[in-house]
C-alpha positions, 0 to 999 in steps of 0.5 A: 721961570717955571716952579712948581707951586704949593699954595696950601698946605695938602696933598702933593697932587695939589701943586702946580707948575707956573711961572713965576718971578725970579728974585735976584740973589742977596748980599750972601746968597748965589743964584743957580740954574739948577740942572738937577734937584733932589727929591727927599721924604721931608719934601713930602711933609712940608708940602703936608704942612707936617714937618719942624719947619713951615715955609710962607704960602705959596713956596716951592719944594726942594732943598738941594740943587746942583747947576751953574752959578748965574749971579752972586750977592755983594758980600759973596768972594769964594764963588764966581758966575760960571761955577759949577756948583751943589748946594742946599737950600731951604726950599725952592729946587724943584724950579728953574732957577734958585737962590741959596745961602753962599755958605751952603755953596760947594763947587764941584769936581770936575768928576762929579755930574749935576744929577749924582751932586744934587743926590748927595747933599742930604742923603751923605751929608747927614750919613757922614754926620750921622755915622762919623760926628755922632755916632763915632763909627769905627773900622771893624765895627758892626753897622746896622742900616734899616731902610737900607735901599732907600736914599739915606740908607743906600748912603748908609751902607755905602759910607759904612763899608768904605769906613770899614765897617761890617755892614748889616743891610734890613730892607722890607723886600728882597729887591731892595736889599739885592741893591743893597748887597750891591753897593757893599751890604755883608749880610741882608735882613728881610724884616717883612720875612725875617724876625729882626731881632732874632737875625741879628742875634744869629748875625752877630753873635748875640752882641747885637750891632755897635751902630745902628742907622734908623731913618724908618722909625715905627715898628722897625725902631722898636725892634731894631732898638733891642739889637743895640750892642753893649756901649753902641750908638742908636741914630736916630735918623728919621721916621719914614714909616709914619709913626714916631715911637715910644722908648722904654729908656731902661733898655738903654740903661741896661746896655749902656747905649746911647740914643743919638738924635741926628738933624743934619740940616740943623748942624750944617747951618751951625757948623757950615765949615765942618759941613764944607769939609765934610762934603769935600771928603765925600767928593774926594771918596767919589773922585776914588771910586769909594762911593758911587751915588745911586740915582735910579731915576731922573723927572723932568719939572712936569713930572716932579709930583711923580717922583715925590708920590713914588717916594710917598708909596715907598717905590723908590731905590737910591735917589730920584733927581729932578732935571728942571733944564 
């Protein structure tokens, strides 16, 4: 089958596609033929050799995927060859075929595409997470997103107004929060143009935000931080910008806020039952027409180096997917 290769730890114009040996699934995994794969940020660092988890050379990038279930493991019962099926996986997408752990497995609604399964998996299962499990997201409050056009933003401000809350969208540019506004923002922040803080405090009142989902990190944590409201909720949810930053933990001291750590992918292999149910609220919300998962554009396996330089250059809207098949 093809794949695309990382042989060393570097840049992502050093991967390289080949065929390689397909390995038959284990006794609790499932092979897949994967129709669409999803391209995330950590895809990028893991092929740097930068993030919390470091695969043996050579691998190949990709931990989610949506296609046909080829071959089950012994112990597998729930799932059977035909199924249509989204799943993650720890690396390995961005390749024909692909082996996943069978409790990571969920089989499709009928409604759902491969291309809008394989762009929901790490994007809303860690906004699901983070707003609901840790943050406790209430109708009525006030949510703030930065990075809000992105894959995890764009979910970010969907699932948060279809809980009801008052969705705040802060964007570096004025086309990335037109996005935003159209999957549901009720008020827009350039922070390029704007000073942040000083909008939110126009925005809310001076109250600041009761949740606020950060996936940026850098100078935008350290304003974003300051706009967390009495008693709120800090998700932290990763840090696109590149820098990881510092916290003065007085400032949460003195508006009794928390700052919550959010690693979904950690939490669905400890909890694959809450995870499952998770997603099938999720699915049921697609069934709905309460969210609509936005992949911008799809790569075909040749070009997948495309699609992660344009999420590494901070190019891309919504979701780019990866149609190997």
């Amino acid at each position: 089958m093809k794949a695309v290769v990382c042989k060393a730890f570097g840049e992502i114009d050093d991967l390289v596609i080949e065929d390689v040996e397909a390995r038959a699934p284990g006794p609790n995994e499932v092979r897949i033929k994967v129709r669409a794969a999803g391209v995330n940020f950590p895809d990028i660092l893991i092929v740097q050799g930068k993030y919390q988890v470091t695969p043996p050379l050579p691998f190949t990038p990709g931990p989610e995927s949506a296609g046909d279930v080829i071959a089950v493991g012994d112990n597998v019962k729930d799932i059977a060859v035909g199924d249509r099926v989204m799943a993650t996986h720890p690396w390995g997408g961005y390749a024909e075929e692909v082996n996943a752990p069978a409790a990571t497995v969920n089989k499709l609604h009928d409604s759902i595409d491969y291309a809008t399964a394989a762009a929901m998996q790490i994007t809303y299962g860690t906004t699901y997470h983070a707003l609901f499990d840790r943050g406790q997201l209430q109708a009525g409050e006030t949510l703030l997103v930065t990075g809000a056009s992105g894959g995890v933003g764009l979910s970010a401000v969907e699932v948060g107004k279809a809980a009801g809350a008052r969705v705040i969208a802060a964007a570096s540019n004025d086309e990335k929060l037109e996005v935003a506004k159209q999957y549901g923002a009720d008020e827009l922040i350039n922070y390029s143009t704007e000073n942040l803080r000083d909008r939110m405090k126009e925005l809310t009142g001076g109250a600041g935000a009761d949740v606020i989902y950060d996936p940026v990190g850098g100078d935008v944590f350290d304003d974003a931080v300051r706009c967390t409201a009495w008693g709120g909720r800090f998700l932290i949810i990763g840090f696109a910008s590149g820098r990881i930053p510092a916290f003065k933990i007085n400032y949460a001291l003195v508006k009794s806020f928390s700052l919550v750590g959010v690693f979904w992918g950690s939490f669905a292999a400890r909890n694959p039952q809450q995870n499952r149910a998770n997603f099938e609220t999720l699915m049921q919300w697609v069934d709905a027409g309460k969210i609509k998962p936005l992949v911008s554009q799809t790569y075909d396996l040749d070009h997948a180096v495309d699609a992660m330089r344009a999420i590494a250059d901070r190019k891309a809207t919504g979701k780019l997917v990866i149609t190997p098949n």
